[in-house]
C-alpha positions as CSV (number, residue, x, y, z in Angstrom):
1,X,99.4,121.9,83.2
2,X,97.0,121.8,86.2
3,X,96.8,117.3,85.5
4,X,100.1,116.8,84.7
5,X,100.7,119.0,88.7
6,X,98.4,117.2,90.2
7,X,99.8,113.7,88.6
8,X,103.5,115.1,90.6
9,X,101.8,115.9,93.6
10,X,100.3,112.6,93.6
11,X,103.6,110.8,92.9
12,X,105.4,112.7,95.8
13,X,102.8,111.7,97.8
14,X,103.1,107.9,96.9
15,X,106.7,108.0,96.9
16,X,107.1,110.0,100.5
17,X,104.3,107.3,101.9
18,X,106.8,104.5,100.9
19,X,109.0,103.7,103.8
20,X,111.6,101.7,102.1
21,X,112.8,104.8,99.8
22,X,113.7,106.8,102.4
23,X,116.2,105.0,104.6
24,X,120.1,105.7,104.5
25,X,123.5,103.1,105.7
26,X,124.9,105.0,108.7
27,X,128.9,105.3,107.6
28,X,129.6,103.0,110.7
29,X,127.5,100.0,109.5
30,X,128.8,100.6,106.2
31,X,132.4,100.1,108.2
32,X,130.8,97.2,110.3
33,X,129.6,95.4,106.8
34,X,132.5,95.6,105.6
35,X,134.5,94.3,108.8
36,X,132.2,91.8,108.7
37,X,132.6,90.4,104.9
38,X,136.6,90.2,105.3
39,X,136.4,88.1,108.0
40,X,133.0,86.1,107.6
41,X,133.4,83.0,104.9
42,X,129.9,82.8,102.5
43,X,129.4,79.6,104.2
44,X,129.6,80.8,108.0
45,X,127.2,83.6,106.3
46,X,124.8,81.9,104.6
47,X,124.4,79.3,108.0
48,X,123.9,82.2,110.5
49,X,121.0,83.3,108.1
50,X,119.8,79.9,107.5
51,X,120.1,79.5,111.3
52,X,118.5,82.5,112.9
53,X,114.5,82.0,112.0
54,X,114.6,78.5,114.2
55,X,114.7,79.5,117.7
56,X,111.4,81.3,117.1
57,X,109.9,78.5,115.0
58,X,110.6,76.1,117.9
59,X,109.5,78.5,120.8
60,X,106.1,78.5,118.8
61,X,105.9,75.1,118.3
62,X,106.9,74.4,122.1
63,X,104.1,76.6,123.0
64,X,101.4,75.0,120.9
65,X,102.2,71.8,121.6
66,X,100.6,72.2,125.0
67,X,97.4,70.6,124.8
68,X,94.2,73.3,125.0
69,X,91.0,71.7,126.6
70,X,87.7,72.2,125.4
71,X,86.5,76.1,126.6
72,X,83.0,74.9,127.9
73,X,84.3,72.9,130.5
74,X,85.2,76.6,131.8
75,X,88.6,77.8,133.5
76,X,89.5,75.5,136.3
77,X,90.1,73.0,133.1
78,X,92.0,74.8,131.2
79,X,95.4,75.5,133.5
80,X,97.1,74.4,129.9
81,X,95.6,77.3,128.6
82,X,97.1,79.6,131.4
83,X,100.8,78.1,130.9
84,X,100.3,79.0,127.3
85,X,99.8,82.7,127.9
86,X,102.4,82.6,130.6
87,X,105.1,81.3,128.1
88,X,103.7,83.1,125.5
89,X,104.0,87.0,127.5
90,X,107.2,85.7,128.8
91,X,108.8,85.5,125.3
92,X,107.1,88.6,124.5
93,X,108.2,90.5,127.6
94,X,111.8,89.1,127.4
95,X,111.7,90.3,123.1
96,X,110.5,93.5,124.9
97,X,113.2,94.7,127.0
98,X,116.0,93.3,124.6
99,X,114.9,95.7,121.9
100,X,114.5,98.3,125.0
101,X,118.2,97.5,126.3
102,X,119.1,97.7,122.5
103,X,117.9,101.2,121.5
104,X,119.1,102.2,125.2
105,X,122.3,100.7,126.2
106,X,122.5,102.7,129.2
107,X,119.6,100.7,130.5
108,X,120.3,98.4,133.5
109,X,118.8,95.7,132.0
110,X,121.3,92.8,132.5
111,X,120.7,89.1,130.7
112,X,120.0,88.1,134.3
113,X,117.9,91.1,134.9
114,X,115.8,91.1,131.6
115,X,115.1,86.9,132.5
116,X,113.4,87.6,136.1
117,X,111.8,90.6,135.2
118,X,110.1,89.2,132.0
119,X,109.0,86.5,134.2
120,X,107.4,88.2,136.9
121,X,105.9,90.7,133.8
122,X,104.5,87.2,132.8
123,X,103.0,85.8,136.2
124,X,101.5,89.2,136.8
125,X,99.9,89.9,133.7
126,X,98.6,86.1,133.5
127,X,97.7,86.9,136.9
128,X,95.5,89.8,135.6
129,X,93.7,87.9,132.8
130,X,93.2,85.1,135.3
131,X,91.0,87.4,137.3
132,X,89.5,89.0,134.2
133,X,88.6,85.3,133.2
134,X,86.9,84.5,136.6
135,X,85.0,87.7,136.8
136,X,83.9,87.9,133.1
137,X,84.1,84.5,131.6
138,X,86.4,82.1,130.2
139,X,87.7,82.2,127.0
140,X,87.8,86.4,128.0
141,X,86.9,88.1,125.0
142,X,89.7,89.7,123.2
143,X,92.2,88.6,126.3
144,X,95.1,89.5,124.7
145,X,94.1,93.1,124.1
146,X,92.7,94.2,127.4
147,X,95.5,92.3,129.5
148,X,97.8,94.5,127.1
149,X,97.9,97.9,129.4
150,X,98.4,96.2,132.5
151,X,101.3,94.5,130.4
152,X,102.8,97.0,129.7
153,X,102.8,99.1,133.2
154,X,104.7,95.9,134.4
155,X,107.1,96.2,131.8
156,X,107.7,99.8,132.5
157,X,107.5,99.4,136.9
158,X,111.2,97.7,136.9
159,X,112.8,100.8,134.8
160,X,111.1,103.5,137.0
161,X,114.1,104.9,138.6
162,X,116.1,104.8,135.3
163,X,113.2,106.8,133.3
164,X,113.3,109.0,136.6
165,X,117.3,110.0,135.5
166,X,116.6,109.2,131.7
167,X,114.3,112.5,132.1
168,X,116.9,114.6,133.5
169,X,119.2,113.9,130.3
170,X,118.6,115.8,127.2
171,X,120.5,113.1,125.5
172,X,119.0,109.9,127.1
173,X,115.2,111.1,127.2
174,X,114.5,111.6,123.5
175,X,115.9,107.8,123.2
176,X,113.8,106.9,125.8
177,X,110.8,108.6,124.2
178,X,111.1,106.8,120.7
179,X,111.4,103.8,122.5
180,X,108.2,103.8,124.4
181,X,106.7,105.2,121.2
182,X,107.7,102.0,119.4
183,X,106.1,100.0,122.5
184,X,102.8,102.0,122.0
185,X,103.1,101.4,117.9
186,X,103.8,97.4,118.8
187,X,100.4,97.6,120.7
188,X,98.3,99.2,118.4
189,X,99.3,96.4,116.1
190,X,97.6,93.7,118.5
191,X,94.2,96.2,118.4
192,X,94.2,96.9,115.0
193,X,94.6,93.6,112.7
194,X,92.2,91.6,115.2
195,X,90.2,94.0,115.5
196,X,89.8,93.8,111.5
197,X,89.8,90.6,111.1
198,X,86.9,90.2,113.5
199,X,85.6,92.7,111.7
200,X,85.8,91.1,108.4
201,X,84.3,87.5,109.3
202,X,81.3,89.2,110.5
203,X,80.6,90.8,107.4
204,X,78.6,89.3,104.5
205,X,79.9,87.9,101.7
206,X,79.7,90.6,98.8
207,X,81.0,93.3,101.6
208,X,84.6,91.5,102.3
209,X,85.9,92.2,98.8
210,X,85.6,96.4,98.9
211,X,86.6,95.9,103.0
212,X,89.7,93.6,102.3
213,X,90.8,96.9,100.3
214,X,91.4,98.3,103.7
215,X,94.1,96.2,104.6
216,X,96.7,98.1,102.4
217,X,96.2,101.3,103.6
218,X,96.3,100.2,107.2
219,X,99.4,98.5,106.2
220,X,100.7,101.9,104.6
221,X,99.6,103.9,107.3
222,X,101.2,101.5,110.5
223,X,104.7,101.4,108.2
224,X,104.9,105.3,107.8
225,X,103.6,105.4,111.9
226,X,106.8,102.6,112.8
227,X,109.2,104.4,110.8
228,X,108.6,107.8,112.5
229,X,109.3,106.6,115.8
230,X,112.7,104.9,115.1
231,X,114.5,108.0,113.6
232,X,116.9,107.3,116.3
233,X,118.1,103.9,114.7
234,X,118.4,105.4,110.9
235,X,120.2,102.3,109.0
236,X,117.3,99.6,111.1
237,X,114.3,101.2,110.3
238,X,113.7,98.6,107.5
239,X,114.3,95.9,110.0
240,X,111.6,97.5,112.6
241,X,109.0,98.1,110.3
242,X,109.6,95.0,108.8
243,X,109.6,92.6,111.6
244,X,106.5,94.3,113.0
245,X,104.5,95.8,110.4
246,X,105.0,93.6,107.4
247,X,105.0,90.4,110.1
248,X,101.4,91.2,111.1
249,X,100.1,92.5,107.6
250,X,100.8,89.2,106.3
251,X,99.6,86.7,109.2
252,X,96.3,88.9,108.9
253,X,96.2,89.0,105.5
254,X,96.5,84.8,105.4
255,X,93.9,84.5,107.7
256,X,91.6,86.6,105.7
257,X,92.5,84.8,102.5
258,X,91.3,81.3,104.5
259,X,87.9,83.1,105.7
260,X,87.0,84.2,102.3
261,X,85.8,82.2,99.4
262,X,85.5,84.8,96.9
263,X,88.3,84.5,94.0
264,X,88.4,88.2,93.7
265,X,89.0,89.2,97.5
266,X,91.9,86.7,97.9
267,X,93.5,88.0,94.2
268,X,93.2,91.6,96.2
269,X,94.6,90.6,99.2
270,X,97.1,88.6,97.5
271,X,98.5,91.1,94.9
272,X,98.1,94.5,96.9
């Protein structure tokens, strides 16, 4: 009896730890689907999907296509370098306050608005890891990472005086709250993967297989972290833990795969 408990227990556990059992179709977006199929042909359908990936394929490819100069000839020859990370937290920072406008439509976050606002986000955080560059060296270790509080308290400086009357709202400020938490959860991505996968090129060959391991766990862990701070947006929480979690898991888990020549630690990664 005590086994065939604990074998329950265990299957609760697995089954409450999976994400995508647990989310439910609002009524509304049950209406809105099907709104949408009545007066949406398969073909108009199947186009939009086909459609949508593209614009961020292309921004990437715009961005890389920028030519990257060798790092030893220091920073003052690599301004391509600093466009790149200006486009690049641009996109980000615009990506940013449309998901912020979207969980909080009550934010004064205009098209106009969100467009000069990313873009000064972008000149002052590039501004930031300019200085970091100068002062500590050039490429700046992990530059992404440590530009990425001073990022993010540029993001938040333009919607001061709306979190000021957000707080006063009982309705508004728990909104507000989830959001920032999915901002915080959206960072802790960018520290954890490359943080592992710097992590796991570093260690010796017979220790990646037994470390790779780690990878789903992390992944199970970041899914059921995501999910709990977007209880506000029941019928997308598949679509947030999926374009951030599941997005990341699988870059990292590619890059491991090509920094590995053991059979068995790309067969884990691969199947986990």
């Amino acid at each position: 009896m005590g086994f065939w408990n604990g074998i329950a227990r265990l299957t609760d556990f697995w089954e409450a730890a999976q994400v995508e059992l647990h989310g439910f179709y609002s009524v509304k977006r049950v209406r809105d689907y099907v709104d949408y199929s009545r007066r949406t042909s398969v073909f108009r359908a199947f186009f939009v999907a086909a459609v949508m990936p593209w614009p961020c394929v292309i921004i990437t490819i715009l961005v890389d296509l920028i030519p990257l100069r060798s790092p030893a000839e220091g920073l003052h020859a690599n301004y391509e370098f600093v466009v790149r990370v200006f486009l690049s937290f641009l996109v980000a920072s615009v990506a940013v306050n449309l998901q912020f406008r979207h969980s909080m439509p009550s934010a004064p976050l205009s098209n106009q608005r969100v467009v000069v606002t990313s873009a000064i986000t972008a000149a002052q955080t590039t501004g930031v890891l300019f200085g970091l560059s100068r002062a500590v060296g050039f490429p700046l270790p992990f530059g992404i990472i440590t530009v990425s509080p001073a990022w993010v308290a540029f993001l938040l400086i333009p919607l001061a005086s709306f979190l000021r009357k957000a707080r006063a709202d009982p309705e508004q400020w728990p909104l507000v709250l989830n959001s920032l938490k999915v901002w915080v959860c959206q960072e802790t991505l960018v520290v954890i993967y490359p943080t592992y996968f710097y992590i796991f090129t570093t260690m010796p060959q017979n220790a990646k297989t037994p470390f790779a391991m780690l990878l789903p766990i992390i992944k199970m862990v970041l899914r059921n972290i995501m999910s709990r701070t977007v209880v506000h947006l029941n019928d997308e929480i598949p679509e947030v833990v999926l374009m951030n979690v599941e997005v990341f898991n699988s870059l990292f888990m590619s890059y491991c795969m090509q920094n590995t020549p053991s059979l068995w630690t790309t067969l884990g990664l691969y199947c986990h």
